[in-house]
C-alpha positions as CSV (number, residue, x, y, z in Angstrom):
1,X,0.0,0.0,0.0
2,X,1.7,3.0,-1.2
3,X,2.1,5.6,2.1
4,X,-0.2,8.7,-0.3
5,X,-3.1,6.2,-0.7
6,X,-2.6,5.2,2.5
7,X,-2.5,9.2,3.8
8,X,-5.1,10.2,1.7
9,X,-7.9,7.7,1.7
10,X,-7.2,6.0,4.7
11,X,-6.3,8.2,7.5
12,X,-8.5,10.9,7.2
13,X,-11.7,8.1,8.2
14,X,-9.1,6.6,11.0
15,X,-11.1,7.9,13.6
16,X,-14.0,5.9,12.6
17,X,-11.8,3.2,11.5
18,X,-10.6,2.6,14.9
19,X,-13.6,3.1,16.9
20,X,-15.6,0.3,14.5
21,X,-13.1,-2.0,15.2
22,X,-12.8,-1.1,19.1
23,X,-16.4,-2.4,19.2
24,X,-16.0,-5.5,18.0
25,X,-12.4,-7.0,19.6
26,X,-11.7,-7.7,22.7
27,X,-7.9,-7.6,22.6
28,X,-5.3,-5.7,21.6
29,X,-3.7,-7.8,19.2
30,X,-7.4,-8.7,17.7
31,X,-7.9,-4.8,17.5
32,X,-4.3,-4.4,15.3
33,X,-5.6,-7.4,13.0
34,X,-9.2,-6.0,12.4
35,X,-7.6,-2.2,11.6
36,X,-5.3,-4.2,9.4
37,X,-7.2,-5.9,7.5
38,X,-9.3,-2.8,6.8
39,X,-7.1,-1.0,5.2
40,X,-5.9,-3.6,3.0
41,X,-9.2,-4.6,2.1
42,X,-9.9,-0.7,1.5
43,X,-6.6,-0.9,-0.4
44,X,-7.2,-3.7,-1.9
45,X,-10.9,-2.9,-3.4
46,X,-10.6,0.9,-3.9
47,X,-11.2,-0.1,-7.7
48,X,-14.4,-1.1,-6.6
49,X,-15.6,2.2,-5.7
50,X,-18.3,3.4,-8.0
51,X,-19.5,6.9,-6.5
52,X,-22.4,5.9,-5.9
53,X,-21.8,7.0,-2.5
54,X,-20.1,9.0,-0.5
55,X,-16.3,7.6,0.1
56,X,-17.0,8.0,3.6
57,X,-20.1,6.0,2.9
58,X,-18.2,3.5,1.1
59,X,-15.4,3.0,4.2
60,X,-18.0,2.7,6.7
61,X,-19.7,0.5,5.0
62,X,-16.6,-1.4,4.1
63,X,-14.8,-1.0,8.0
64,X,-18.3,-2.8,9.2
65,X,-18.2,-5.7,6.9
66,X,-14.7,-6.6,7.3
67,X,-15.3,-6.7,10.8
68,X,-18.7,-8.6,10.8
69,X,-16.7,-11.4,8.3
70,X,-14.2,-11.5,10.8
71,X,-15.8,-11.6,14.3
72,X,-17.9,-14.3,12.6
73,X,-14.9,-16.2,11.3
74,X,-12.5,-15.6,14.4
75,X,-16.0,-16.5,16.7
76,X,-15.5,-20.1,16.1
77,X,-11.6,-20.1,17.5
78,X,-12.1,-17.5,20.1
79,X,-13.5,-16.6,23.6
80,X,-16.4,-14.0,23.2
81,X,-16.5,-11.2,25.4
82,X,-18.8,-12.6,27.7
83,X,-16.0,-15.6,28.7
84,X,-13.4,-13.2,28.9
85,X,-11.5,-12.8,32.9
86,X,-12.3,-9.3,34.0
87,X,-8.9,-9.1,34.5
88,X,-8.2,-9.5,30.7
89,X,-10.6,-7.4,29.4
90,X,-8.9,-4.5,31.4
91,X,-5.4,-5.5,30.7
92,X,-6.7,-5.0,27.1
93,X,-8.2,-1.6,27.1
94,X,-6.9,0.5,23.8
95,X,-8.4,3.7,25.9
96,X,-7.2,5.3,29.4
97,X,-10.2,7.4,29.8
98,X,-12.8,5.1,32.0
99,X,-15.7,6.5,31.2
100,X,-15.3,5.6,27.4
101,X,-14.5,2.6,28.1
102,X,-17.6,2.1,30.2
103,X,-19.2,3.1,27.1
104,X,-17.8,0.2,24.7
105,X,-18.2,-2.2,27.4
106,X,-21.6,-1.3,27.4
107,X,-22.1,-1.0,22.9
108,X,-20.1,-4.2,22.8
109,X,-23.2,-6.1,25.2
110,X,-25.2,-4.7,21.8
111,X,-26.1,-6.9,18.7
112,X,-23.8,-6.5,16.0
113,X,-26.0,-4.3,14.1
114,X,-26.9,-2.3,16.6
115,X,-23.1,-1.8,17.4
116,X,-22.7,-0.4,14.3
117,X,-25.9,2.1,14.5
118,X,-24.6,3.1,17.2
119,X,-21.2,4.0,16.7
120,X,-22.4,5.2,13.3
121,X,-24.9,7.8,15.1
122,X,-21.8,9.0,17.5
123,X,-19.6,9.8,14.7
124,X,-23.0,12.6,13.8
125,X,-24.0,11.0,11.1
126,X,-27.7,11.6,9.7
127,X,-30.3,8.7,10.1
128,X,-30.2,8.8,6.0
129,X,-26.4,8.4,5.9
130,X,-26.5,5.4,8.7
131,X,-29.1,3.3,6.6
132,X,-27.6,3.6,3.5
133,X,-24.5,2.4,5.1
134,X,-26.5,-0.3,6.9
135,X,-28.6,-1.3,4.2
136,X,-32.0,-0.1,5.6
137,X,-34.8,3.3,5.9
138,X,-33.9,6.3,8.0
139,X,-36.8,5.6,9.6
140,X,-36.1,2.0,11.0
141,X,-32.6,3.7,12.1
142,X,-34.7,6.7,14.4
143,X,-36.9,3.7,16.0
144,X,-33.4,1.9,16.4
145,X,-31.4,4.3,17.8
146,X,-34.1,5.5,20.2
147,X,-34.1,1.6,22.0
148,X,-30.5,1.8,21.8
149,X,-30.1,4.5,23.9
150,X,-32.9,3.2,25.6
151,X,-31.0,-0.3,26.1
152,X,-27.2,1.7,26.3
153,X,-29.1,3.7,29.4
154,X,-30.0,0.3,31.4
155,X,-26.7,-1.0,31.2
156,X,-24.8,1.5,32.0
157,X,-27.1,2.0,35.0
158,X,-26.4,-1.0,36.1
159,X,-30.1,-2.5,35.2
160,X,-29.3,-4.9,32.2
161,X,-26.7,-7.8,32.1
């Protein structure tokens, strides 16, 4: 990957980037592989791009599949979350500011879709941006991120396992 491609069309979405793939690792190293892989599959398939959407549109879109494909893949070798020592999953943190990492303790407890709704809606972008990304209506996204604040609220009061 040549280092302008790389500091033009990758790094200016990192922020996103890194945050997508926060959400669905649990480790460091797993982290480093999924941000990996998605700039070499965004290397890798910039061809691809039509403009028919936003590039931003187009990484987003292509940050959450690469890490759908590979939780799913890496799902059948590893401990989820939910298995993981409490010990470990601190040792692991990518963050040092607690509260945030309250938060993505709380989005990871989140379906996958969700997840990405989410963390979609937190990076500001419009209900009509989120479900073309996601593949749905602006609509079903307004009804969706309403119960997932709803459902983000219980568990980070304490109310929901």
């Amino acid at each position: 990957m040549s280092n302008d491609f790389y500091t033009s069309s990758i790094l200016p979405y990192a922020a996103i980037i890194i945050k997508i793939c926060r959400a669905y690792t649990n480790t460091q190293e797993d982290f480093e592989d999924y941000y990996q892989e998605v700039c070499l599959q965004i290397w890798r398939s910039n061809e691809n791009f039509r403009g028919q959407s936003e590039w931003s549109t187009w990484i987003y879109r292509l940050t959450l599949n690469v890490c759908l494909t590979l939780l799913k893949k890496n799902s059948k070798h590893h401990v989820t979350s939910d298995q993981l020592p409490d010990v470990a999953a601190e040792d692991n943190r990518t963050f040092d500011d607690e509260s945030l990492n309250h938060l993505y303790t709380a989005i990871k407890q989140l379906s996958e879709v969700d997840r990405a709704v989410i963390l979609l809606y937190l990076e500001e972008k419009s209900y009509q941006e989120i479900a073309e990304i996601i593949g749905t209506n602006p609509n079903n996204i307004g009804v969706r991120v309403k119960r997932i604040k709803e459902r983000l609220k219980k568990i980070l009061d304490g109310k929901v396992n």
